[in-house]
C-alpha positions in Angstrom: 83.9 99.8 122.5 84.8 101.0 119.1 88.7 102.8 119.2 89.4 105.5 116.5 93.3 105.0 116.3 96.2 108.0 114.8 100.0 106.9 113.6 100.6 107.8 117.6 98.5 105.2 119.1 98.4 102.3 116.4 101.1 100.5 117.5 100.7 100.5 121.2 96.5 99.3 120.4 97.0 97.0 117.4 100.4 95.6 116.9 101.1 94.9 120.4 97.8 94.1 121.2 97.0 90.6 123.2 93.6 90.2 121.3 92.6 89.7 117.7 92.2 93.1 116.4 89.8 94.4 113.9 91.0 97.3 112.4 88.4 99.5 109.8 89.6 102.0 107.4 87.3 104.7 106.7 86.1 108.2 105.8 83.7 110.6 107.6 82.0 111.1 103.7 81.6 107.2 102.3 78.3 105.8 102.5 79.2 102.1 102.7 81.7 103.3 105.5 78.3 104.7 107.7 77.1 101.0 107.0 80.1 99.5 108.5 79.8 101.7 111.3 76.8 100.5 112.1 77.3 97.3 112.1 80.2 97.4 114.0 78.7 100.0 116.8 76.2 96.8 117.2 78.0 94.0 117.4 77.1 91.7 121.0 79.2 89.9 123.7 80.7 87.5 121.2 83.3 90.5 120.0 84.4 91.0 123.5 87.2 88.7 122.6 88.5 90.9 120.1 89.5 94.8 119.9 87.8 96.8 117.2 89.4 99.9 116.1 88.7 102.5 113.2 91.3 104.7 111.2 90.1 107.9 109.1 91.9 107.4 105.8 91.2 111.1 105.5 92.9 112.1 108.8 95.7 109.6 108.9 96.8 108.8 104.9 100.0 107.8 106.3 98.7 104.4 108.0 95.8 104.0 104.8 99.4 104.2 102.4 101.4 101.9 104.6 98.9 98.8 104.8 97.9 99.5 100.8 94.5 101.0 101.5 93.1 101.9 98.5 89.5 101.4 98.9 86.8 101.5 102.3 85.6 100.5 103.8 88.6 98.1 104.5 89.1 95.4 107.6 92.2 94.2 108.0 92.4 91.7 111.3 95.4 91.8 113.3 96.8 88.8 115.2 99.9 88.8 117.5 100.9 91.4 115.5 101.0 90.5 112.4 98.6 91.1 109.8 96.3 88.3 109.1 93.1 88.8 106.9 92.0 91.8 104.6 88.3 92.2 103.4 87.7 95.3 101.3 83.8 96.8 101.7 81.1 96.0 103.9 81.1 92.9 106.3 78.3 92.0 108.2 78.3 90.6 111.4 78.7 86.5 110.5 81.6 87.6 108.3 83.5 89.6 111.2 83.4 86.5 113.4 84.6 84.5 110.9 87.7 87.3 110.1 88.2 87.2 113.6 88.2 83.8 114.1 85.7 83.8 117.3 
């Protein structure tokens, strides 16, 4: 299950979170972002270890400013949190295990 996170909820679903979490900046209009959706919308059992989350840029430019966001897609993993790996555009699946370290 994919979350789409605000400013409100990002703490509570990310930084506190007891799982690595995957976190995707996107927008509704960016083609590679569609392609990232995908591939996360698909991802099997293996990613049940992790939380996956998405953030509009477009919706929440506060949280895209505050973690440097300056081109999506963007994956920045999340572990005890703390900020561990960022991967600017599309990732497929082999990559996001190997982000998330499962």
């Amino acid at each position: 299950m994919i979350l789409h996170l605000t400013k409100d909820d990002f703490e509570k679903e990310v930084l506190k979170s007891d799982k690595p979490t995957l976190v995707d900046f996107y927008a509704d209009w960016c083609g590679p972002c569609k392609i990232q959706t995908r591939i996360l919308e698909g991802l099997g059992p293996d990613f049940e270890k992790a939380k996956i989350c998405k953030v509009n840029v477009d919706d929440e430019s506060e949280l895209a400013a505050e973690f440097g966001v300056q081109s999506i897609p963007t994956l920045l993993v999340f572990k005890d949190g703390k900020l561990d790996k960022r991967v600017t555009g599309v990732t497929q699946e082999g990559g996001l295990k190997e982000l998330l370290g499962i």
